[in-house]
matplotlib code that plots the C-alpha trace (Angstrom):
import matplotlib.pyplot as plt

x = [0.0, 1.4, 1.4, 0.0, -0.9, -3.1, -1.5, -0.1, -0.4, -1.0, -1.4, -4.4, -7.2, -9.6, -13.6, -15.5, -18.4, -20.4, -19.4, -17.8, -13.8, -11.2, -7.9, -4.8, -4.8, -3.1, -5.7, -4.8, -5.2, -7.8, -8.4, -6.2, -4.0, -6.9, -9.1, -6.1, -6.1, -9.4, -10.3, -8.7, -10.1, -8.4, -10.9, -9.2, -9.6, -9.0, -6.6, -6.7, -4.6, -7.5, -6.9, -9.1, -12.0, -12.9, -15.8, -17.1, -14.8, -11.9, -8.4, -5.2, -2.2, 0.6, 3.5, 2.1, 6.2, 7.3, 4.4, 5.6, 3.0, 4.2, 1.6, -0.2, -2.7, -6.1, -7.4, -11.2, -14.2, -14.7, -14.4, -14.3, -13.0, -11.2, -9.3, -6.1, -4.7, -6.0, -3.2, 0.2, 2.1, 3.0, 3.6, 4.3, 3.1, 1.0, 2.5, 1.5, -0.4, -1.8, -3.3, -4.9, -6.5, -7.9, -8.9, -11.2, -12.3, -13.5, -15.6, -17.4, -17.9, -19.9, -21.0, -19.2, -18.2, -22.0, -21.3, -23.5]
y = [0.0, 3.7, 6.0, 9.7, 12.8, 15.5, 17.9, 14.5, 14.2, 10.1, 7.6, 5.8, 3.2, 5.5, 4.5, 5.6, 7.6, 4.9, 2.5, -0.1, -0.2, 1.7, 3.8, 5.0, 8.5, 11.1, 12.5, 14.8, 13.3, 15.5, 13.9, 14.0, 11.9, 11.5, 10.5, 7.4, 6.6, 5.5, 4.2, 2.4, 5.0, 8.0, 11.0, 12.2, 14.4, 13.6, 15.5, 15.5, 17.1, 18.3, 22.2, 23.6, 22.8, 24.2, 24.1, 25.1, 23.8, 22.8, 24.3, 24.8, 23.8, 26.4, 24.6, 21.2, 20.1, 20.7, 18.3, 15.8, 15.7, 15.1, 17.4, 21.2, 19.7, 20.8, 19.3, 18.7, 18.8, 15.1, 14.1, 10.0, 7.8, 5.1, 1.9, 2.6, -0.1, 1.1, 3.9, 2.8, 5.4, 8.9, 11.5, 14.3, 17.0, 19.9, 23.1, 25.9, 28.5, 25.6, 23.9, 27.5, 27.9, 23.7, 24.5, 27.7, 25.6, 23.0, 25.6, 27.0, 23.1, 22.9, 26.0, 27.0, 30.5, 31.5, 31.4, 28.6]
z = [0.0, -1.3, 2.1, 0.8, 2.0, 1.5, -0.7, -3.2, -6.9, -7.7, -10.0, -9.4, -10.9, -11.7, -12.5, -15.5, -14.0, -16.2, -14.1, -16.2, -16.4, -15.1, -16.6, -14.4, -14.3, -12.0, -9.1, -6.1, -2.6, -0.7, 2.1, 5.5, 7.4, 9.8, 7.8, 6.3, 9.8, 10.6, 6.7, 4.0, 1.4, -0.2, -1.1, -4.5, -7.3, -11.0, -13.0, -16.6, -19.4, -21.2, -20.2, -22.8, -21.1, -17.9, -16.1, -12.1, -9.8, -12.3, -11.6, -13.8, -12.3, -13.2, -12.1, -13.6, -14.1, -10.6, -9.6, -11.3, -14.5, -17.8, -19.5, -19.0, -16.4, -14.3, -10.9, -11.4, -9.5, -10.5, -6.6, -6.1, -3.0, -4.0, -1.9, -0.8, -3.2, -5.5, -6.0, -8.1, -6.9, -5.9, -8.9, -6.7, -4.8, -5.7, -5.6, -2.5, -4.4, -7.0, -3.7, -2.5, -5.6, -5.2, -2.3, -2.7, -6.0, -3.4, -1.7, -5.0, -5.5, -2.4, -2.3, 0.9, -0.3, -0.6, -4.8, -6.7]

ax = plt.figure().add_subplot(projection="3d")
ax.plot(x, y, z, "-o")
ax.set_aspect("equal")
plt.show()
């Protein structure tokens, strides 16, 4: 099993949202140390290379090399938990101000910043 943290880019199984099948694809770890402790899930976020397409929630990463991603990348608000074996390895990590801008993403997501 791959130890991660919040904050870490990761090469995981990821589900269709159809339900059938499942490609490895990078995904940013959301979810705490905590919450590893008590569970054998990881709360990610998929990241995809497909930057010409934004919508709510989705957010470019500008220093997409320093985190270990091979292409221009965004963090999107596609939000799934997976089992911890179900991740290959760790990419990298996200940068500081690239993880701000995730994180007030995450609160337009849920609509904690009073914006829908």
């Amino acid at each position: 099993m791959i130890k991660c943290k919040y904050g870490d880019i990761v090469l995981v199984n990821f589900g269709f949202s159809e339900g059938i099948g499942f490609e490895k694809r990078p995904a940013l770890v959301i979810s705490s140390e905590a919450y590893h402790a008590e569970r054998q899930e990881v709360v990610i976020l998929a990241i995809t290379s497909n930057v010409n397409r934004i919508f709510l929630g989705d957010t470019k990463i500008s220093q997409w090399k320093e985190a270990g991603l091979l292409y221009p990348s965004l963090v999107t608000a596609i939000i799934r938990t997976v089992k911890s074996d179900m991740i290959f390895r760790k990419i990298g990590e996200i940068g500081p101000d690239d993880l701000k801008r995730v994180e007030s993403s995450i609160k337009k997501i849920f609509g904690i910043t009073g914006e829908k």
